[in-house]
N, C-alpha and C positions, 0 to 999 in steps of 0.2 A: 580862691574862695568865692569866686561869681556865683556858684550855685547855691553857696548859704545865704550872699546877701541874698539873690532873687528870690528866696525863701522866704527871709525876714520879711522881706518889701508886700510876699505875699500873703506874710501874717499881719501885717500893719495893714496893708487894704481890707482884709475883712476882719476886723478887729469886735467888728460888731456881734459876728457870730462865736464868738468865744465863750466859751461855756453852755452853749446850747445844743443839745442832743441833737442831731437829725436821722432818720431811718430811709435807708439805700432803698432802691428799687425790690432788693431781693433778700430785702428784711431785716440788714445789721444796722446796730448803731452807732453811729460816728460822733465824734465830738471835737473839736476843735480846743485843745487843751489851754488852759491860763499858764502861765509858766511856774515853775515850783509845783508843777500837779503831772498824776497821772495815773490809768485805769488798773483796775483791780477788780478780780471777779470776788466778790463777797459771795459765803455759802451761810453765812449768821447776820440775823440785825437784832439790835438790843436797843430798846427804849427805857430810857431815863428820865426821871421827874428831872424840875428843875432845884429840885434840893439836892441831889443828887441819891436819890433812890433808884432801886431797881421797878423799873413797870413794865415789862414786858418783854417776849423774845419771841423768833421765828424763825425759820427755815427761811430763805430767800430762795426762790426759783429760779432756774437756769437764764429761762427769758431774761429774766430783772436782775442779772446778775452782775451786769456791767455796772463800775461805782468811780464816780471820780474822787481820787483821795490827796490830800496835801502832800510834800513828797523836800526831803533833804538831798544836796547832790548827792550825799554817800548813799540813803537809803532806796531813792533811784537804779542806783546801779549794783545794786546788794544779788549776794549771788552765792549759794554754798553753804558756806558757814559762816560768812560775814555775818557780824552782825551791827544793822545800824538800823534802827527803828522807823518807821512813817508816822508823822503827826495824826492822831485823832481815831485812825483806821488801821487796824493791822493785823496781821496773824494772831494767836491764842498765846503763842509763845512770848510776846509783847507784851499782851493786853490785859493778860491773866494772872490776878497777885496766888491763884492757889494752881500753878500750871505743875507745880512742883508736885503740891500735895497728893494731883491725881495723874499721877505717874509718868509724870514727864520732865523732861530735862532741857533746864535756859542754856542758850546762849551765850559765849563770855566774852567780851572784847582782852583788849590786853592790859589792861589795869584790874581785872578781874571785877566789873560789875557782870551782874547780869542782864540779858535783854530785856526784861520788864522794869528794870533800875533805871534802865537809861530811857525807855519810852516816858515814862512818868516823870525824869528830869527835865526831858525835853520839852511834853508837855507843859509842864510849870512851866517853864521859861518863858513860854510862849502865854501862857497866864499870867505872868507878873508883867509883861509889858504892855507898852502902851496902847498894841492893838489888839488889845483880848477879848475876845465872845464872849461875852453873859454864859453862851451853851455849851460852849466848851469846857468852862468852868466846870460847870453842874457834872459833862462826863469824867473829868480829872477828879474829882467828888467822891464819885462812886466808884472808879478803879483804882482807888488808896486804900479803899476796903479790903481788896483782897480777895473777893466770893463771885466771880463771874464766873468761872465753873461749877460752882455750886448751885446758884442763881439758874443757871444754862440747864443743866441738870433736876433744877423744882419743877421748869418752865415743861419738862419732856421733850427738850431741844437735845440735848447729849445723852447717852448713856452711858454707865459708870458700873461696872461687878467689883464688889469687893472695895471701894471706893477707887478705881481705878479706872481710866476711860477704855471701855474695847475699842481697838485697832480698828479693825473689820468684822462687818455685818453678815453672819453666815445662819443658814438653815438651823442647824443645830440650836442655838439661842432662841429661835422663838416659843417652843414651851416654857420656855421661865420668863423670855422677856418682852412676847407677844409677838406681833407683826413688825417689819421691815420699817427704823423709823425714816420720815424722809431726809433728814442730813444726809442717811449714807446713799443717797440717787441723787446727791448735787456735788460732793466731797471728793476732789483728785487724791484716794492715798487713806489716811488713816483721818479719825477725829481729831485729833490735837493739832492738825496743820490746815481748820478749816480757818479763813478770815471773817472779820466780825468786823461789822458796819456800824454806825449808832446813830440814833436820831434821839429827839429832849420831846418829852409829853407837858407841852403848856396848858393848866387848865383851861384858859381861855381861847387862845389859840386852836390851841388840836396840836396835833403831832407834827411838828417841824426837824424832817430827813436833814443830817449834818452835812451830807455830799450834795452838792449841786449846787447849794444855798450861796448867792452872787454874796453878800455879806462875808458869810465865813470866808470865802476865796480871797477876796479882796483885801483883806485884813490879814492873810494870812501870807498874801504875797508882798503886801505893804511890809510885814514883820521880817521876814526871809530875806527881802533882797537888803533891807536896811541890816542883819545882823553881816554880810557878807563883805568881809576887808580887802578881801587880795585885788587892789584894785590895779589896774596895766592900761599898756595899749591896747583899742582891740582891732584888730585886723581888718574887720569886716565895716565900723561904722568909723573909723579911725577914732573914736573919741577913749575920750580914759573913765573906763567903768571896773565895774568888777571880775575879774575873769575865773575861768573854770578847767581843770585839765580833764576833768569828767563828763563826758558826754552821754548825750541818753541814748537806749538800747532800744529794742519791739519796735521798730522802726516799720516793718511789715505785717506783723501782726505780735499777739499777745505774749507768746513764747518766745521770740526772737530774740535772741541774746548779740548779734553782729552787729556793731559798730562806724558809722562810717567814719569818723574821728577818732583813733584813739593812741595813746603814747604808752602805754603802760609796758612795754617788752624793753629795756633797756640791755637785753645783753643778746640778741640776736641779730643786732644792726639795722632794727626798723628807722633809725634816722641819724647812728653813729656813722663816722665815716665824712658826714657832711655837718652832721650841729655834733655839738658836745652836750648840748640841754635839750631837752622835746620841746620847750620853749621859744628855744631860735625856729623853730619850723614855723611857729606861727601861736599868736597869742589870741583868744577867742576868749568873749565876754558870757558870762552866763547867762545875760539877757539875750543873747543874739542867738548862742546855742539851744534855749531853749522855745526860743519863738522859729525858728529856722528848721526846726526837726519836729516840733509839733505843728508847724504847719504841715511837713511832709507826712507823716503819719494818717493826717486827717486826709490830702489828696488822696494817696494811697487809697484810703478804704472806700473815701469817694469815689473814684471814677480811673485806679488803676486797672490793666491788664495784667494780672501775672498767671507763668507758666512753669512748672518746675521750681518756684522759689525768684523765678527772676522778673521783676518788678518794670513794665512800659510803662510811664507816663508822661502824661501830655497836659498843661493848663495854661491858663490865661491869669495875668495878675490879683483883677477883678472877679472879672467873668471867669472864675475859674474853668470851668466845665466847656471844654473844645474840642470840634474834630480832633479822634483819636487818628493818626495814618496805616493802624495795624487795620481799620473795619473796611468791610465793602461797601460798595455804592449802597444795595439796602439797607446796612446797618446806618450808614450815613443818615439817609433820608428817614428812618424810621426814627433817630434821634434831633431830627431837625421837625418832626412832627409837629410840633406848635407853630410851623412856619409852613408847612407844607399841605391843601387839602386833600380831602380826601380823592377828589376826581384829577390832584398831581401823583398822588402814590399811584391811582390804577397804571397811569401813564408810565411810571418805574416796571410796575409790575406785569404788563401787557405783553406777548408775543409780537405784536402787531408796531411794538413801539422803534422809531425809526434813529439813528444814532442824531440828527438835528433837535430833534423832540426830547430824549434825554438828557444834552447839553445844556436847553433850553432849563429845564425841570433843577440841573443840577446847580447850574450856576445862580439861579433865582432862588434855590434855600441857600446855598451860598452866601448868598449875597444878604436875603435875611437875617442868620448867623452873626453875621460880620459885624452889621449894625449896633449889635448889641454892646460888642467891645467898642474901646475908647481908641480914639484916632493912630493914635502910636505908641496904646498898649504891648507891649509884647508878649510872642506865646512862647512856653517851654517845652523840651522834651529831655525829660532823663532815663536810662536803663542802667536798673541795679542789679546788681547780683552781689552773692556770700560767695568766698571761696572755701570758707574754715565757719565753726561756727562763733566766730568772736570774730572775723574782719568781713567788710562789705565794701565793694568797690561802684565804683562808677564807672560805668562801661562806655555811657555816651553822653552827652547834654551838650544840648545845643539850645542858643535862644534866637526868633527871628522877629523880624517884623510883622506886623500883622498882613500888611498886604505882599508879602514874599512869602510867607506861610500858607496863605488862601490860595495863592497862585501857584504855589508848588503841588496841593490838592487837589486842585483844580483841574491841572496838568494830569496827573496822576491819573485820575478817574477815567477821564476824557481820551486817552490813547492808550492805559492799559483794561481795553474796552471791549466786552464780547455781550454775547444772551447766554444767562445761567439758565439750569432747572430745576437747582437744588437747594434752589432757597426753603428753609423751614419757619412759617410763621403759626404757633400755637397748633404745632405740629403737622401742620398742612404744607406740602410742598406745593412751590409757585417758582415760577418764571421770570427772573429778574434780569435787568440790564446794566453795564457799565463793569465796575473791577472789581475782582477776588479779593476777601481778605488774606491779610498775610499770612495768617494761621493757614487759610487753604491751601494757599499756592507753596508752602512749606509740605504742608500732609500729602498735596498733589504728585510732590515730587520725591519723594520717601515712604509716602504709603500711612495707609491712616495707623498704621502699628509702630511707627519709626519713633524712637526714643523721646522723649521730652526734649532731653539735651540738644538733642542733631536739631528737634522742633524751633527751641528758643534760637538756638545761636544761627538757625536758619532767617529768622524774621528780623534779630535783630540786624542781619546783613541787608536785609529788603529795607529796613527804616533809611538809611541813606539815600535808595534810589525814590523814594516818597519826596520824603522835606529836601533833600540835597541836590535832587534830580541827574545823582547820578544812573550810570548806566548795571542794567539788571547782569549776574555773575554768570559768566557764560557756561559755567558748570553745573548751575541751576536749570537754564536754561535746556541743555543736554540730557538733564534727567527727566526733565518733564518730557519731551520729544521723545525719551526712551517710554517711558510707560505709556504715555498718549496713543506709540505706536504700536500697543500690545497687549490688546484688548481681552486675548485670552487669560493672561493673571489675571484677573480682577470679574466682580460681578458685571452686571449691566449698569444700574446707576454708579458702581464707582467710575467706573469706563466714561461715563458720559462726562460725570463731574470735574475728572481728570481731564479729560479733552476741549472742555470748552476755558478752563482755567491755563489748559497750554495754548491755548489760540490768543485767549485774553494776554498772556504775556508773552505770547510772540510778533502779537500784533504792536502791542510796544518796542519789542526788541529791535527789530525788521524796518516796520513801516513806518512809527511813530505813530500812531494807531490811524495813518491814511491808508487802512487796506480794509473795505465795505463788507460786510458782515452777510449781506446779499450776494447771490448768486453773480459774476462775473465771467459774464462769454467772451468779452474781449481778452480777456487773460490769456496769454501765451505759453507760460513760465509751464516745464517740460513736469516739474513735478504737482503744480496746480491740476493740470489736464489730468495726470495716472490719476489725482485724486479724485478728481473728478468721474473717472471711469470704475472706480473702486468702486464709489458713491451707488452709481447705477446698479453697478451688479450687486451690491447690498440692498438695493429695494428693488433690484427686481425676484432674488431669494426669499426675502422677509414677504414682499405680497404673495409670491406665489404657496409660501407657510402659510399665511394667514387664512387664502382660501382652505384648507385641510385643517384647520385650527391647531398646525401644533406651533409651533414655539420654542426655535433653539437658536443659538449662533450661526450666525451665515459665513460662508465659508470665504465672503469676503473682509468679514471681520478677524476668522479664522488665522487668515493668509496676511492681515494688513501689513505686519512684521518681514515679513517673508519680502512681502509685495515693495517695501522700501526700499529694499540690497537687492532684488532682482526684478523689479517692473517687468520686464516683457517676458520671459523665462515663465512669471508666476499668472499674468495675463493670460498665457496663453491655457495653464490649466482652468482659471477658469469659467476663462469661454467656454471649453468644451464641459463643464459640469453645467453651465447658465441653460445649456441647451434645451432640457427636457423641463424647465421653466418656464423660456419661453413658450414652448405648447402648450402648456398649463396657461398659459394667461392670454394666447389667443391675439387678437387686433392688440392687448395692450400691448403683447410681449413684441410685438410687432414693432409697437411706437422706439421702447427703450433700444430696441435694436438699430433701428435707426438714429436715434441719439446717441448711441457707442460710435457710431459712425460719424456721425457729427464732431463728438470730440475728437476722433481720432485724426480727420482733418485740419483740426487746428497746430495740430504738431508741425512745428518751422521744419525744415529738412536736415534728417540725420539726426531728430532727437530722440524717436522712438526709438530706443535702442535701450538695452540689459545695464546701462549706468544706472549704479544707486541715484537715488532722489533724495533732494532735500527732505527732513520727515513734516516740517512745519508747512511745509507744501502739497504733502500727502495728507495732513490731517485738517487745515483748510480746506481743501479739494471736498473731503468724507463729511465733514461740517454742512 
């Protein structure tokens, strides 16, 4: 259970952001839950005096749709036909004393209340104690009446034929009942399963919204955790508190029904065989579980990667927010931005930029970065995945030190190191230098069509060789060198993208990225030099296109595949097609002809010969 305390630990270090909204880069809103709570898309809000009168209703819009609501372990995890109520916010089915009247049918637990019987018991209960809202009050008030559908309905919030609610909103209805209203463009499903929100209309005040309000939270979890008996060991803080066999769900997002805790399967063996109770496996407090999984929830939306359903993350105790090991060098530096100016990004982003100047650049946001965490904070990384949808596993999690984590990054950058082309920044392609994200080096080696599945289970094998520094899978390796070497599949920028991301991780594999990125004439190595010669007869085809302006595959790109399993065999074609090139180009063709000759003297004796060649030496070489 290392992974829940480091959870909790990282819900007690920002304890301060609890309950405060924030909005992502890319527009969602996150919230950092209190415990005994959790979100809900309301599609109604209803305003109450505080005598408990009706004053008002509305549509809620999609945007504002997100509502943080009080929450009981059973009604947390309600699902089907359970039925267990939410305090203060809830479905219609709930909330509604006349849900029956207009054509709808409660839910019945097994003593035969129904579910608007037991929202309003609850309620009370939570009124008659010690920690009760003035404003709750006032909503309990006014849904003893029994008229919120009715009310809903005065407002031109629902619509009702015959006193009955319509289902769904179709063409046909609007001669009798006008234009399209807006509940039915915010409502998953029929009318009667929209959720309703409530806020109290203080004449002095103004209108004080029920969710969000630190008051009602606090009182409310003050109430909650004090009505809760079962109290045990708990596993994870070893003290004796209250514990929980119920764990929360949405763990990845809204819908999420998968569990990474759960005991509820007693006759499939999920823990018979070894406990005779779900209990002996481990006893878990309900403070812990729910500060533990609403911290994860809030990472998650913050600053996970997921692909297919499967969830990368990476934080710091504090500082949550830390090198991801799935990005590249530029996503790197573009998220070290506050640390980096703008005349060090040219230096990332430059042709010209030399690999001393990049280490330079990298390790000084590095090292910014770093700062910010605390001496001997640690960072985490978890990968989750669902295999079913009701169980969730943990695929990885590891925790390090802060400076064995920087330094594994660090590493990483620095030898699995080439020049991109295919960086995309606000849709403009540039030129960047250091390593592929993982996501590419996966699409690199399967092709940007290759399954989610084959995608995820690919990167999460590369996260090891990042933080762990082990060594990159030699079958990965084999497939990039297969496509790298076979330039006819693919367009031209795949081709290119594809090639400089197999040099990037070849250059790791091979050399530990001591193999220079510049041209190397001392290089001997039999299959460097054919690439080398390939290199040439590709620009000296491509110039000699250029002058005639057309524009196709050169027949050394053509051949590159070929040219790996038989070097001299496919040389020697051709040379003899180069020929009527070279006249075309005259003194230059002149020059490259004698640079064929150049390399070909570098051959040690008895290497130029019909032996396959390395392909990560052929496509260095064409580099």
């Amino acid at each position: 259970m290392s992974w829940l305390n480091d959870l909790y630990e990282t819900y007690e270090e920002n304890i301060d952001q609890v309950g405060k909204v924030q909005r992502t880069s890319y527009g969602k809103e996150i919230v950092l839950l209190p415990i005994a709570h959790a979100c809900q898309n309301a599609q109604i809000e209803v305003t109450v005096t505080l005598d408990g009168e009706f004053y008002s209703a509305s549509v809620v819009p999609k945007e504002e749709a997100q509502t943080m609501i009080p929450v009981t372990i059973e009604s947390a995890g309600r699902s089907g036909s359970t039925s267990a109520p939410h305090l203060i916010h809830d479905n219609l089915v709930y909330v509604a004393g006349d849900f029956e009247k207009y054509g709808g049918v409660y839910k019945k637990n097994k003593a035969g209340k129904n579910s608007h019987q037991m929202y309003l018991e609850n309620l009370q209960a939570w009124c008659e104690s010690d920690y009760s809202p003035t404003a709750v009050k006032s909503v309990l008030q006014y849904l003893e009446k029994g008229q919120l559908i009715e009310d809903l309905v005065q407002a031109n919030v629902m619509v009702e034929k015959k006193h009955q609610l319509i289902p769904k909103w179709s063409k046909e209805l609007e001669p009798e009942l006008g234009e399209k209203p807006p509940l039915f463009s915010v409502v998953v499903g029929e009318q009667s399963t929209s959720f309703v929100r409530f806020a109290v209309q203080d004449h002095e005040k103004g209108k004080r919204p029920l969710w969000g309000d630190k008051e009602i939270i606090d009182l409310f979890v003050a109430y909650y955790t004090n009505e809760l008996t079962n109290e045990g060991l708990d596993y994870v803080t070893g003290e004796m508190l209250p514990l929980t066999e119920n764990h929360p769900s949405k763990v990845r997002y809204g819908g999420d029904m998968a569990k990474l805790i759960s005991g509820n399967d007693s006759t499939n063996f999920t823990y018979k065989g070894r406990f005779t109770d779900k209990n002996q496996v481990a006893s878990i407090s309900y403070e812990v579980s729910q500060k533990g999984h609403n911290a994860l929830k809030w990472l998650i939306g913050k600053q996970a990667f997921i692909l297919d359903g499967r969830v990368f993350l990476t934080w710091g105790r504090k500082e949550t927010e830390v090198p991801n090991p799935e990005e590249s060098s530029a996503d790197f530096l573009d998220f070290n931005a506050i640390f980096a100016k703008d005349e060090e990004a040219e230096i990332l982003l430059n042709p010209e930029t030399t690999h001393q100047q990049f280490s330079e650049l990298f390790k000084k946001s590095l090292n910014g970065y770093s700062i910010k965490l605390a001496y001997h904070e640690p960072i985490y990384i978890m990968i989750l995945d669902a295999a079913t949808s009701g169980r969730m596993g943990i695929l990885y999690y590891r925790s390090f030190e802060k400076e064995q984590y920087f330094t594994r990054i660090e590493e990483w950058h620095q030898t699995c190191f080439w020049r991109h082309t295919y960086g995309s920044k606000n849709k403009q392609r540039y030129t960047f230098w250091g390593a592929p994200s993982l996501r590419d080096i996966a699409e690199a080696a399967y092709g940007a069509r290759a399954s989610d599945t084959l995608i995820k289970n690919t990167i999460q094998e590369l996260f090891p060789c990042v933080v762990d520094g082990k060594m990159i899978p030699i079958n990965l390796i084999r497939k990039l060198l297969q496509r790298a070497s076979n330039p006819v599949s693919m367009e031209k920028w795949e081709w290119e993208k594809t090639l400089s991301i197999a040099c990037a991780v070849m250059n790791k594999h091979f050399k530990k990225g001591e193999r220079i990125v510049v041209l190397d004439k001392n290089e001997t190595d039999r299959s460097y030099l054919f690439g080398r010669m390939l290199a040439v007869a590709d620009k000296v085809e491509r110039k000699s296109l250029s002058l005639g302006k057309k524009d196709r595959m050169t027949n050394a790109m053509r051949y590159m595949n070929t040219f790996s399993n038989h070097p001299l065999q496919t040389w020697q074609t051709l040379q003899e097609n180069l020929i009527p090139y070279y006249a075309r180009l005259k003194d230059r063709g002149l020059y490259y002809q004698h640079l064929i000759d150049e390399i070909a003297f570098s051959f040690e004796k008895g290497e130029q010969t019909n032996k396959q060649t390395i392909k990560w030496g052929i496509s260095y070489g064409v580099l």
